[in-house]
C-alpha positions as protocol buffer text, in pm:
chain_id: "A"
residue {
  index: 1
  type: UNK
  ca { x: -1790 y: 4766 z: 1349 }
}
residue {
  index: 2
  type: UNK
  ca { x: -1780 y: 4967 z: 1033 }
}
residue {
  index: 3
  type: UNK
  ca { x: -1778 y: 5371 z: 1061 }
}
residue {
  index: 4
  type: UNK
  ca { x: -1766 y: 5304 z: 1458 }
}
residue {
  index: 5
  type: UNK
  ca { x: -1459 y: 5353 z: 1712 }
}
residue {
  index: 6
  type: UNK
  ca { x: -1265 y: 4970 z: 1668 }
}
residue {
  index: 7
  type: UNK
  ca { x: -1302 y: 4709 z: 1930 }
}
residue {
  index: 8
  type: UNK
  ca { x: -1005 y: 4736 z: 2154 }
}
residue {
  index: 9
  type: UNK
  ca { x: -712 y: 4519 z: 2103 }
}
residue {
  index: 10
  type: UNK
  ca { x: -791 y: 4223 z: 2290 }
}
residue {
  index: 11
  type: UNK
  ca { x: -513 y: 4068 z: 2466 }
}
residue {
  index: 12
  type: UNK
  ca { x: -387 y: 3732 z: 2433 }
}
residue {
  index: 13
  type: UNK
  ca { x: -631 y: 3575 z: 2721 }
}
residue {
  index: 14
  type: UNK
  ca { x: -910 y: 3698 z: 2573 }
}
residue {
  index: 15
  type: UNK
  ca { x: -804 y: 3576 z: 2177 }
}
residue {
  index: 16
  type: UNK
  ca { x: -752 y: 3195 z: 2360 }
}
residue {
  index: 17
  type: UNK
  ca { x: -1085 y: 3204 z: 2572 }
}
residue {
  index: 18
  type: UNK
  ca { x: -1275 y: 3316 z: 2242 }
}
residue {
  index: 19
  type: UNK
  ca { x: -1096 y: 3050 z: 2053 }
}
residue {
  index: 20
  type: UNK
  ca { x: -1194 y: 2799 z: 2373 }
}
residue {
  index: 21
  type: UNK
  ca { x: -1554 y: 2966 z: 2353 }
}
residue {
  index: 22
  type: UNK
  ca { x: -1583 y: 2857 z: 1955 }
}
residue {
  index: 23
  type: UNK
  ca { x: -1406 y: 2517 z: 2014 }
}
residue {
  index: 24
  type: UNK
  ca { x: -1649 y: 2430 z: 2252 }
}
residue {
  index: 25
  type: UNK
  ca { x: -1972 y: 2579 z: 2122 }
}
residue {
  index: 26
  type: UNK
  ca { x: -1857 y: 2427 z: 1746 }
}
residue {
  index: 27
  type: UNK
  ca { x: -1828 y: 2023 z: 1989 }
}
residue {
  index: 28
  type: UNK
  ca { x: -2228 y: 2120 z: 2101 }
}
residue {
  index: 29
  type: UNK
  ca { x: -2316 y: 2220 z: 1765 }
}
residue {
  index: 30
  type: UNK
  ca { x: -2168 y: 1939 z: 1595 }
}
residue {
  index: 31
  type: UNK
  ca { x: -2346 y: 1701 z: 1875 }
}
residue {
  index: 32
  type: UNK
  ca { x: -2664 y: 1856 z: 1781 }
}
residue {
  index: 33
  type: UNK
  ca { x: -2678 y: 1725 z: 1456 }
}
residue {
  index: 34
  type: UNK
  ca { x: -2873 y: 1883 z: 1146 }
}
residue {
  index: 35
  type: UNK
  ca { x: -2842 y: 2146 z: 990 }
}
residue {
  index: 36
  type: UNK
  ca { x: -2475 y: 2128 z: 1118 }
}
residue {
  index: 37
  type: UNK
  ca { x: -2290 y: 1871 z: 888 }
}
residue {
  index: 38
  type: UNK
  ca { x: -1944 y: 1950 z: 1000 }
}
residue {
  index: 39
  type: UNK
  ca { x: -1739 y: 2151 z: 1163 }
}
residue {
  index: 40
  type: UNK
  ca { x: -1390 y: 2219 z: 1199 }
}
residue {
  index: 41
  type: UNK
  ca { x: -1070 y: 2424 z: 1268 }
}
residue {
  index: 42
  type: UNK
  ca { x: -773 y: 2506 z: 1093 }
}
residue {
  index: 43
  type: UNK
  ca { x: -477 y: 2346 z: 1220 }
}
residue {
  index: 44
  type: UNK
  ca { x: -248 y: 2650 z: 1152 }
}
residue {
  index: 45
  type: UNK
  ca { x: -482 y: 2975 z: 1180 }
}
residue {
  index: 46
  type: UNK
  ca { x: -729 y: 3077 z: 1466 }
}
residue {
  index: 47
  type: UNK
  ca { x: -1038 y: 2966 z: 1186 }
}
residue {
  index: 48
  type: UNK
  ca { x: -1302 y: 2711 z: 1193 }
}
residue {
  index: 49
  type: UNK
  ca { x: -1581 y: 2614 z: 991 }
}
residue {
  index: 50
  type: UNK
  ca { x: -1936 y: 2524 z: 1042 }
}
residue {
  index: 51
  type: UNK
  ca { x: -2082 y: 2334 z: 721 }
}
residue {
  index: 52
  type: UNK
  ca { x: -2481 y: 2348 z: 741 }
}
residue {
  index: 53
  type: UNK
  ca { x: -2739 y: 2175 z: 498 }
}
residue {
  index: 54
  type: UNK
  ca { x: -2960 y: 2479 z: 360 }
}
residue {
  index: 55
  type: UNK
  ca { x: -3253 y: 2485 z: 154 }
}
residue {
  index: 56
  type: UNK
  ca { x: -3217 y: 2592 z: -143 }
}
residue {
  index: 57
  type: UNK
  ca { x: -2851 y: 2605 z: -165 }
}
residue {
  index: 58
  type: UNK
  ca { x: -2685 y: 2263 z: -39 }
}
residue {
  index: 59
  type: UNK
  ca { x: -2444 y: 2300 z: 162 }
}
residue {
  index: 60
  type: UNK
  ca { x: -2364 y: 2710 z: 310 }
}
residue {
  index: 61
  type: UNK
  ca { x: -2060 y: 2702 z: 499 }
}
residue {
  index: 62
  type: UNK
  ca { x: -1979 y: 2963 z: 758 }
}
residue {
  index: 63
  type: UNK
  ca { x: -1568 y: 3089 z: 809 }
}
residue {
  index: 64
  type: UNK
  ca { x: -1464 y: 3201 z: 1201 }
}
residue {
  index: 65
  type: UNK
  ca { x: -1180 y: 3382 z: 1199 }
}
residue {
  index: 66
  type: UNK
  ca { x: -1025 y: 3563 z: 1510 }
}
residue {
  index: 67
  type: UNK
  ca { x: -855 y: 3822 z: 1445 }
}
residue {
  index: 68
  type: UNK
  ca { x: -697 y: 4054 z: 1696 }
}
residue {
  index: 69
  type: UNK
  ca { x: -1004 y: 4270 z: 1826 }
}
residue {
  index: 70
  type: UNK
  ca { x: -1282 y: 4131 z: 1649 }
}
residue {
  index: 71
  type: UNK
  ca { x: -1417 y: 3753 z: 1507 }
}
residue {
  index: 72
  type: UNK
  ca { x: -1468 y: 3826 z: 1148 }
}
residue {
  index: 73
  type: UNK
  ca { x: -1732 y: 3529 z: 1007 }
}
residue {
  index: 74
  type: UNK
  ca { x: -1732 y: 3495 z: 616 }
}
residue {
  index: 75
  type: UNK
  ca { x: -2022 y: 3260 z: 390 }
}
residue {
  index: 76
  type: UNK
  ca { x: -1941 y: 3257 z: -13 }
}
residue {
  index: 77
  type: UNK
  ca { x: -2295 y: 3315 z: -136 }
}
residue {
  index: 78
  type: UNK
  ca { x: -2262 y: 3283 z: -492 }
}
residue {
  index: 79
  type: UNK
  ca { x: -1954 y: 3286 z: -812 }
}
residue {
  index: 80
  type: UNK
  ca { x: -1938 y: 3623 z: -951 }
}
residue {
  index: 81
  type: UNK
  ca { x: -2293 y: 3669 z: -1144 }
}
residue {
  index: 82
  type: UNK
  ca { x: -2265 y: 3574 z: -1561 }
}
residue {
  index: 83
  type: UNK
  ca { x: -2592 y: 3778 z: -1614 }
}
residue {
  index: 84
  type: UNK
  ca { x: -2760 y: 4083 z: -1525 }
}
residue {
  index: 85
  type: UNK
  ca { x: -2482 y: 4172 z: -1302 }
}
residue {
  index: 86
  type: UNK
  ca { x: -2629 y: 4494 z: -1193 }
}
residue {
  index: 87
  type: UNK
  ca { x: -2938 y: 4402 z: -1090 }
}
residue {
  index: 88
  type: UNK
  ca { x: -2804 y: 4088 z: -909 }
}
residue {
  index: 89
  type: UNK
  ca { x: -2590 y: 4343 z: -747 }
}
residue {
  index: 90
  type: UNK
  ca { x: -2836 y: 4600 z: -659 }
}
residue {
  index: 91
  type: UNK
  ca { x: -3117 y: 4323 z: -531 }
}
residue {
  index: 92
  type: UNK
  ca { x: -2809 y: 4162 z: -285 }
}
residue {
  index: 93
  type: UNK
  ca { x: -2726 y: 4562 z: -207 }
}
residue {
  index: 94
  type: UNK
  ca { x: -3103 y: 4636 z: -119 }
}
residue {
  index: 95
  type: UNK
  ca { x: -3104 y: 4303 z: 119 }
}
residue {
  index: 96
  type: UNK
  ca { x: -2818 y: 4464 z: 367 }
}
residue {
  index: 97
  type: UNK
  ca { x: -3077 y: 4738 z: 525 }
}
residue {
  index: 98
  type: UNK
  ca { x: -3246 y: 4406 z: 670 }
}
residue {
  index: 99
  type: UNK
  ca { x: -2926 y: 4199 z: 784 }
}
residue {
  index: 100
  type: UNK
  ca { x: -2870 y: 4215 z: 1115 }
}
residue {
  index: 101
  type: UNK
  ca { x: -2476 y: 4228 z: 1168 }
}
residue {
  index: 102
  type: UNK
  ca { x: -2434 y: 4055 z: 835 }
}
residue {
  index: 103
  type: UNK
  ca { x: -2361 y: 4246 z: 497 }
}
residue {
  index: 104
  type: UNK
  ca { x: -2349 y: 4144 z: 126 }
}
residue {
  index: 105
  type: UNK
  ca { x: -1987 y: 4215 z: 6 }
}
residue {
  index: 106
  type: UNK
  ca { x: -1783 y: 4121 z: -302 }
}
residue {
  index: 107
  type: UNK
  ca { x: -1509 y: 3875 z: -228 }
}
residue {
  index: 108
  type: UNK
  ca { x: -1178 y: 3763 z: -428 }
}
residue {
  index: 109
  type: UNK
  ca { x: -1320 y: 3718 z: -848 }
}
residue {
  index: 110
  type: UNK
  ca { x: -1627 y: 3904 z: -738 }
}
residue {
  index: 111
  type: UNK
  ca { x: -1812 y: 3619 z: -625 }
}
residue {
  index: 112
  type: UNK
  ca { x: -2083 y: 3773 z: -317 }
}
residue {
  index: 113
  type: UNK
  ca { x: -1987 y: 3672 z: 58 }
}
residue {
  index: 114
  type: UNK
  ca { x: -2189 y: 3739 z: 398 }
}
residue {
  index: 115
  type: UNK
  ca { x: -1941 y: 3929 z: 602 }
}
residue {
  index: 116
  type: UNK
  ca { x: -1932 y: 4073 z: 929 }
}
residue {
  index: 117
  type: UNK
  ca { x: -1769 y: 4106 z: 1278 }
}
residue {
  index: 118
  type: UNK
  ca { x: -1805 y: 4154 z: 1627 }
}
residue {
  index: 119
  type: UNK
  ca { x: -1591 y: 4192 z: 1949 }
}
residue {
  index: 120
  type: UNK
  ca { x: -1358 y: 3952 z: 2076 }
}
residue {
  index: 121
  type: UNK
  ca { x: -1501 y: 4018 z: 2411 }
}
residue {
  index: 122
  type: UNK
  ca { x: -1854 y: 3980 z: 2287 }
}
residue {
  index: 123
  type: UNK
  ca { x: -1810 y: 3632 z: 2129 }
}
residue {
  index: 124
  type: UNK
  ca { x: -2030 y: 3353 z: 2297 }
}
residue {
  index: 125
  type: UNK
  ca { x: -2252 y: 3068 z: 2231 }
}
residue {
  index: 126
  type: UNK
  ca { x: -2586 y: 3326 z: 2150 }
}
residue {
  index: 127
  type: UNK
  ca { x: -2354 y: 3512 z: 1954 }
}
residue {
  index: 128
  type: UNK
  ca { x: -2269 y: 3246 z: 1736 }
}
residue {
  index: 129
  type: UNK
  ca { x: -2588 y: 3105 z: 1715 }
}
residue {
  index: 130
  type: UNK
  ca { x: -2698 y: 3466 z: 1604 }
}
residue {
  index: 131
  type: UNK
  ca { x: -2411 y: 3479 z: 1355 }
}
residue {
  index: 132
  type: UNK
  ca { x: -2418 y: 3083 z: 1204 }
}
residue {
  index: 133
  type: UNK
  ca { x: -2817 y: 3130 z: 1217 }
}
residue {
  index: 134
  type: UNK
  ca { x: -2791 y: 3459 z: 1046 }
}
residue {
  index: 135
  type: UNK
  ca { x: -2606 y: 3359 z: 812 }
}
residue {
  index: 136
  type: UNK
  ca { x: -2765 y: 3057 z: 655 }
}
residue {
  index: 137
  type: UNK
  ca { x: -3090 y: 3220 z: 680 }
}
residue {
  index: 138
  type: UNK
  ca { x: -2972 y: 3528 z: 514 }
}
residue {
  index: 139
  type: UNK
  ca { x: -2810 y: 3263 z: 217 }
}
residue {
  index: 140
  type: UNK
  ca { x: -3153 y: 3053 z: 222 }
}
residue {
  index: 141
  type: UNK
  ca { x: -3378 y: 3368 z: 188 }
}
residue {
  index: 142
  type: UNK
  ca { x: -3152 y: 3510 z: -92 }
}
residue {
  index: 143
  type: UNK
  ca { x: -3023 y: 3248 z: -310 }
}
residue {
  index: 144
  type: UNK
  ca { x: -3276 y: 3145 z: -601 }
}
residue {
  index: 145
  type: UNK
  ca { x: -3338 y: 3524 z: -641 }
}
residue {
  index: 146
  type: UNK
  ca { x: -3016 y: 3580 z: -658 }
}
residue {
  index: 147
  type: UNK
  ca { x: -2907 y: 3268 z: -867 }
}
residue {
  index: 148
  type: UNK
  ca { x: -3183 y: 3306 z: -1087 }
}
residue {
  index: 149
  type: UNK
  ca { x: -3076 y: 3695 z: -1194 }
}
residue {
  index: 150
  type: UNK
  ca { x: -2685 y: 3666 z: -1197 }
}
residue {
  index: 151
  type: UNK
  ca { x: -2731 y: 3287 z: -1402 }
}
residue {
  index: 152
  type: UNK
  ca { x: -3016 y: 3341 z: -1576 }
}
residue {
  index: 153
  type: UNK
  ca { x: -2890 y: 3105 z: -1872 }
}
residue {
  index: 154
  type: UNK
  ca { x: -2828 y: 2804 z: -1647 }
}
residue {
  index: 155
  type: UNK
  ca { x: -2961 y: 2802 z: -1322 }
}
residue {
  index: 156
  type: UNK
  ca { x: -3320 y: 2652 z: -1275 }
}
residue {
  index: 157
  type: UNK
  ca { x: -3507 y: 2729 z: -936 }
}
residue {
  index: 158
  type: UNK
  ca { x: -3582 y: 2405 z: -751 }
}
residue {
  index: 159
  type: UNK
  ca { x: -3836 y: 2288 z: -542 }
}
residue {
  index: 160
  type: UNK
  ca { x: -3810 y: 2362 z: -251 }
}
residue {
  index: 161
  type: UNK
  ca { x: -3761 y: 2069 z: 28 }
}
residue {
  index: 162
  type: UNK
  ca { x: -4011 y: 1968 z: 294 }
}
């Protein structure tokens, strides 16, 4: 969306069938099993959740949010580096040119995000695959690099899973 024209203003149909489109596709998800460990809406805000088990990090959990022309999706990556804040900086910087409709971005207390957004009108059950699946992979691919510059004095890379 960024440096384009804006999505149109979508009307209030569309914002309740996307919201029905996430409900629903969130249900499936949740069905599925792992890596989805829970998922959830906000009672008072057109928001839900998707909590997946990742690799190296835990737990990544994914933010929906419709807003009123696009669905703006949010993941807290990482606190706001201790060390070598620069080059923690510059490597997450580096990683956007291969994101596909994701971007590194600082968030409140400079800790990193994922963001992004698409299209009201574009939101379905691919999409959000593409976007949930994009999003942990982006946080799996990134994090003991990342972790391992901006903590240098406490974090220890793990190994990995099976």
């Amino acid at each position: 969306m960024s440096g384009r024209d804006p999505a149109p203003l979508a009307t209030e149909e569309e914002l309740h069938a996307c919201a029905e489109r996430i409900e629903a596709w969130a249900g499936e998800r949740l069905a599925d099993g792992p890596p989805v460990l829970a998922a959830g809406r906000d009672p008072d805000a057109a928001r839900w959740f998707m909590r997946l088990r990742g690799v190296d990090k835990d737990v990544v959990t994914v933010w929906l949010t419709v807003r009123q022309r696009t669905l703006f999706h949010d993941t807290q990556v990482m606190p706001a580096p201790e060390t070598a804040r620069e080059t923690t900086f510059a490597y997450l910087l580096r990683r956007n040119a291969s994101l596909p409709g994701i971007r590194f971005a600082l968030g409140p207390e400079d800790a990193v995000h994922l963001v992004g957004e698409v299209p009201v009108a574009r939101v379905d059950a691919d999409e959000l695959d593409r976007i949930v699946g994009g999003s942990l992979a982006a946080v799996d691919d990134c994090w003991d690099t990342a972790m391992a510059l901006g903590f240098a004095d406490t974090y220890r890379r793990r190994r990995r899973r099976g």
